[in-house]
C-alpha positions in Angstrom: 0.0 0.0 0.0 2.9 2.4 0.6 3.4 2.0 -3.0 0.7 3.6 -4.2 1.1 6.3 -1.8 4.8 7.1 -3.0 3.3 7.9 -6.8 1.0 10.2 -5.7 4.0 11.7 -3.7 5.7 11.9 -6.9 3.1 13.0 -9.6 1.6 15.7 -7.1 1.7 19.2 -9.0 3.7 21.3 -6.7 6.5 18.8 -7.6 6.1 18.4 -11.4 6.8 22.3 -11.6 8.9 22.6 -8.8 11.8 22.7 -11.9 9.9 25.9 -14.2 9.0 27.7 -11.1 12.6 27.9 -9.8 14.5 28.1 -12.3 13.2 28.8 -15.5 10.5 31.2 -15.6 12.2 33.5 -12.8 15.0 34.3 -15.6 12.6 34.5 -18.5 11.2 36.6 -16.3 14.4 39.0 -15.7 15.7 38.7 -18.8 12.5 40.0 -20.4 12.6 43.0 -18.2 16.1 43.8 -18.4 15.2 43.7 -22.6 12.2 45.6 -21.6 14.4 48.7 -19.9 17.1 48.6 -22.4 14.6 49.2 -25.7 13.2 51.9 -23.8 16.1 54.0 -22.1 17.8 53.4 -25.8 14.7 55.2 -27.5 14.2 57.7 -24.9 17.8 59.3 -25.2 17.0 62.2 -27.2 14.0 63.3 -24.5 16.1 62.4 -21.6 18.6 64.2 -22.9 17.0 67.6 -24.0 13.9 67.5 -21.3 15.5 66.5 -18.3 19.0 65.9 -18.4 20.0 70.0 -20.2 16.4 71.5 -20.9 18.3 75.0 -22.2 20.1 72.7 -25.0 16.2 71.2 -25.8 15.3 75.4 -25.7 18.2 76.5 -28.2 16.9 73.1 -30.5 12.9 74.1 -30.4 14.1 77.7 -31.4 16.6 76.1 -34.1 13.7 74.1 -35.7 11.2 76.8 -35.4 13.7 79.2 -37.4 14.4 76.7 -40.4 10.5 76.1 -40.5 10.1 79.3 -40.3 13.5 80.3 -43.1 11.8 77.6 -45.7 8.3 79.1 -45.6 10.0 83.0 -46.1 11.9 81.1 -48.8 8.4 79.5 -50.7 6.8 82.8 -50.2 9.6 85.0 -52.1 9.6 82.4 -54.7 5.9 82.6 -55.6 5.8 86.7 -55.0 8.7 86.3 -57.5 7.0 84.4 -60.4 3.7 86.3 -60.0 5.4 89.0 -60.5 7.2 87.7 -63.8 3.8 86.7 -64.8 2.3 90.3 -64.0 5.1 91.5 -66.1 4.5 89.1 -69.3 1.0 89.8 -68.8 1.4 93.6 -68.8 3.8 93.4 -72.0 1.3 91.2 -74.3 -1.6 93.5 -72.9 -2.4 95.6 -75.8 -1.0 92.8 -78.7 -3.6 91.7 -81.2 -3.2 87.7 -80.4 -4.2 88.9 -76.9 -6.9 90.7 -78.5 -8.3 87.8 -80.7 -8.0 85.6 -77.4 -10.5 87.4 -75.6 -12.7 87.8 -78.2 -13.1 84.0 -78.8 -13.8 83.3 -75.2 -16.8 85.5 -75.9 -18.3 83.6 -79.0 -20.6 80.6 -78.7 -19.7 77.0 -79.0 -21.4 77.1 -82.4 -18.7 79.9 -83.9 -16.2 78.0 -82.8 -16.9 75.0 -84.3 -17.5 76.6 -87.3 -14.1 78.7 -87.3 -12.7 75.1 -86.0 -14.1 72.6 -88.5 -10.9 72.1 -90.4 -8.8 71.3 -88.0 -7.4 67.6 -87.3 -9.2 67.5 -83.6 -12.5 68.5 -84.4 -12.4 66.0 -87.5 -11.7 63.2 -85.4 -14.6 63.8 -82.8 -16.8 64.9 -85.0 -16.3 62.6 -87.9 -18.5 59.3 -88.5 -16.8 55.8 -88.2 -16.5 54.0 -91.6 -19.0 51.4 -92.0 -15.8 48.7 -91.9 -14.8 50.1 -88.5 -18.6 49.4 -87.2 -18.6 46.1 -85.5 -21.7 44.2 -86.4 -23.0 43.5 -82.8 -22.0 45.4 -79.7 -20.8 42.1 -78.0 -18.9 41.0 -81.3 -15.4 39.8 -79.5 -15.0 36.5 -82.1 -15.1 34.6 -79.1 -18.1 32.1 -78.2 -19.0 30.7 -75.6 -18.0 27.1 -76.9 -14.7 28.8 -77.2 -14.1 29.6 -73.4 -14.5 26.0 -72.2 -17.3 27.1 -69.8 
């Protein structure tokens, strides 16, 4: 009968694990933290660093960024006052020109004077044109392919 008593000693739970609970898992355990601590004080550096460690350095760095943010939108701004000016100077120039006469005369005519004025050109031919009756398919779903064809 002792026997029988002696497995259960040895297949009771607290001594199956006894191994894992000691050993194992208690380094898993500090070895994932330690990971844990090192990927985040790496990553944090630059905060550390300008927040708490020297917060006038972290000053003098906002200001910096603030005045090249600040340099490039001076520096877009000059270079579109630049080319509207250069375009308020062409457009001044061709002001009084008979091409920029005949321009705004057509943007007053009807589509129907245009077309007419228009009709010769390559454009309007190929919009306006009819298809030849060879380039007319004779049903809309004519793809020379069957069914029979698709193996359906």
């Amino acid at each position: 009968m002792t026997t029988d008593y002696d497995d259960i000693e040895k297949l009771a739970p607290h001594k199956l694990v006894a191994n894992f609970t000691k050993n194992r898992v208690l380094l898993c355990t500090v070895i994932a933290l330690a990971v844990h601590a090192l990927v985040i004080s790496v990553t944090s550096i630059d905060y550390l660093y300008y927040n708490v460690i020297n917060q006038e350095a972290g000053r003098l760095r906002e200001e910096r960024i603030k005045n090249e943010e600040q340099a490039k939108k001076d520096a877009e701004r000059k270079k579109l006052q630049q080319k509207a000016e250069a375009s308020r100077v062409v457009r001044t120039q061709n002001s009084g020109t008979a091409d920029n006469l005949n321009k705004n005369s057509e943007t007053d005519m009807s589509n129907e004077t245009l077309m007419d004025k228009y009709k010769d050109t390559p454009v309007v031919k190929s919009v306006t044109d009819a298809a030849k009756p060879e380039e007319i398919p004779d049903a809309p779903d004519n793809l020379n392919i069957s069914i029979k064809d698709t193996g359906i």
